[in-house]
Structures are given as C-alpha cells and as structure tokens.
N, C-alpha and C positions, 0 to 999 in steps of 0.2 A: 392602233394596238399592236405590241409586238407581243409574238409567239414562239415559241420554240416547243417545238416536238422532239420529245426523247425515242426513238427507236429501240430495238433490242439489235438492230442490224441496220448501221447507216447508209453503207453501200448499196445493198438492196432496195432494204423497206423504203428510201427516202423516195421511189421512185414511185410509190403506191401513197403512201400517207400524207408527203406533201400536196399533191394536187386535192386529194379529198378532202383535208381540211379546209386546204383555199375554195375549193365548192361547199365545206359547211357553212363556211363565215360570209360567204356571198348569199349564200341562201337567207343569211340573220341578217342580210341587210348591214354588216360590220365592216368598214373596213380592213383589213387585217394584213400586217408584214408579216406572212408564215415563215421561218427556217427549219433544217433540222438540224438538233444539235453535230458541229465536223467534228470535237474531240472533251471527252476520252472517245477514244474508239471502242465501243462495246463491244461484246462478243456473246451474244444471247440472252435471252429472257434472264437468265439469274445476273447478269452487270447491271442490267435493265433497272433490275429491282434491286438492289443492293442500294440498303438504308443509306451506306456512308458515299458511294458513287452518286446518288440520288441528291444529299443534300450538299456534295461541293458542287455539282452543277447548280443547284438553285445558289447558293452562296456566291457561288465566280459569275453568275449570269445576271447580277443586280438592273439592268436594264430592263431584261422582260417583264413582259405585264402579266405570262398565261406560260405557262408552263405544259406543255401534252405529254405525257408518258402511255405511249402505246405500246404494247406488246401483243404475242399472240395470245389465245388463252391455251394452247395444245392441250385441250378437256379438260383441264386444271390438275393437270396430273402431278406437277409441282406445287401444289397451291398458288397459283398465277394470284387468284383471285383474292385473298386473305393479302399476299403481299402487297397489290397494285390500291386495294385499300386502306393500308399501316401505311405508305407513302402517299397517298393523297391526305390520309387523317397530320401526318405527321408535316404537314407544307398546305394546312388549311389556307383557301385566299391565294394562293397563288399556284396549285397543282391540282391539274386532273387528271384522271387514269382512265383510262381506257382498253381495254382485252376484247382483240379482234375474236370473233368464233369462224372456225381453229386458228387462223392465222389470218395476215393482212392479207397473203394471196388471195384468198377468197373475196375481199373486195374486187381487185382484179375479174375474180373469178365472176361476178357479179356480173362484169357488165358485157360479157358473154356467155346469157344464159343459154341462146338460143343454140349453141354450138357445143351446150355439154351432152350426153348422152345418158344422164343421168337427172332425176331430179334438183332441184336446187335445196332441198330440204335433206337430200341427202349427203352431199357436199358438203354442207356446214355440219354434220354429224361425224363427219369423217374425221379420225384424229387424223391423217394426213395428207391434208388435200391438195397443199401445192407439192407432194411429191406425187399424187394419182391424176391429177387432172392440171392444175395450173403449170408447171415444165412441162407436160405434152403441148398443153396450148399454147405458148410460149415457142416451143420449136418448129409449131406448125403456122404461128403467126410472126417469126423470124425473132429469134434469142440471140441474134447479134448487137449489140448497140447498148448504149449504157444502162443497166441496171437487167443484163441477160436478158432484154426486148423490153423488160417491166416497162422505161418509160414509153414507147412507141404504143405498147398494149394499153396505156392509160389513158392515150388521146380517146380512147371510146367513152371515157367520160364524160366529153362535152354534148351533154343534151341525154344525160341519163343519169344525170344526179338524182334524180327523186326517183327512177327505179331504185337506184342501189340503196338511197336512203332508205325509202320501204322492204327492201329487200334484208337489210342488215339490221337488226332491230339495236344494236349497239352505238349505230351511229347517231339513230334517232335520241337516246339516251343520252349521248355524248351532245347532242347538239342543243337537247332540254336542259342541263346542267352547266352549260356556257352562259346559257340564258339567264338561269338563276343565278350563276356567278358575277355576270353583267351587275347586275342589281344589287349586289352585296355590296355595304358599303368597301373602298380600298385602306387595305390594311396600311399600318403606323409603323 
C-alpha cells in the first residue's frame, strides 16, 4: 500500500509524522510505503486545508492508495476540525484527516513524558505546546540535525509506540478508521 501524508509543514512535521505512521501501519500488521507529500510546499494548517490545494495533490498523485492529511488542531481556533472533515467528506475512499491535539509536537512530546514537568493532560490542553515545552526539549536534547533535532528526538519511538498510541487518543482514532477503510470496497 502506498501512502502519502499531507503535512501543514513538510520540513518539520515530516520528521514527527512519518515515523508514526510507519508504527501505525506496522502495528495493523500492513505493509505500507509511507511518504510525505515534497511539493507544493505548504505553508500552515490553512495550505493544508485548502479545498483546491487538497484536491490537485489527490488529482496529480493518481498512484496512492491512502492519502493522510495531518495537521495540528491549535484548539480549533480556525475551525481546523469542520475543514479537515469537508476534505476528507470531499476525497471519500481515498483521504483521511487527521488533527494532532494541539499539534504534532506533542506526539514528540509523548514520548518524553517522564522529563516534562508538567502533567501530560496538561500539555495537550495547552494551545501552545511546542512553543512551552517541545523547543525547550528539543534544545536540551540537541536541535541541531535535520528537522531542528525533531528526527533524532523521534528515535524514542522505537518501543513506545503503544505508550504514545494510548497516550494520543487521535491516533487511536486514526488508526480505527484505516482499518475500516481497509475494508471498504476500492473505489472506480
């Protein structure tokens, strides 16, 4: 199965989203060629979501099988949620949407719970957690290297994928809804 994942921030987020999806889809027992999408190059949650940006990459990317559209939700103060829903409604069979709480840092953020000082229930309440918590940890666990330490930060995933899954009730969501999609006959 090929996949492409739509970011709100390729440079960044590619370095939090791709690995976690490649641990949802091994977790389902799926084989899966994850990418994210290199261009257009987007530039925030509103490119992200933008109906007619949205439907040339499904249009110009005829190959994929699974389309990810992640963004943050930043408390849906833009209506994250109404949009990443009209985009999945509108790309039925071939798009899912998915809105990180508050943002994909917080995945990140996941899988150093034991080094926050803070609850983890409070983090994910926070409208802005990777500017309070995930760049401090990030400079204190070395923000040089590709994706400002993101990917170096992410090798803590290996063998904590079912904390962060339990930890993130979105992914769990995300990963129930691939499953039903499986199942659905493929679209004509």
């Amino acid at each position: 199965m090929k996949v492409l994942i739509i970011p709100e921030d390729q440079e960044l987020d590619r370095y939090i989203v791709k690995p976690v999806v490649e641990a949802l889809f091994a977790d389902l027992g799926v084989p899966a060629s994850v990418n994210v999408l290199p261009e257009p190059r987007l530039r925030g949650a509103g490119e992200a979501l933008d109906k007619d940006t949205v439907a040339s990459i499904v249009r110009d990317s005829p190959m994929e099988d699974l389309f990810l559209l992640i963004v943050d939700r930043d408390c849906n103060r833009e209506q994250h949620e109404a949009k990443a829903a009209q985009r999945q409604a509108e790309h039925a069979g071939k798009l899912l949407a998915c809105l990180a709480v508050q943002e994909v840092e917080v995945w990140l953020l996941a899988l150093y719970k034991d080094r926050l000082k803070v609850t983890f229930t409070e983090v994910r309440k926070d409208p802005d957690p990777k500017e309070r918590w995930a760049e401090p940890l990030l400079k204190e666990l070395g923000s040089e290297g590709p994706g400002r330490g993101r990917k170096a930060a992410m090798r803590a995933l290996s063998g904590k994928w079912r904390s962060l899954h339990d930890t993130c009730p979105e992914l769990l969501d995300l990963q129930r809804r691939i499953q039903a999609w499986q199942q659905q006959p493929a679209p004509v």
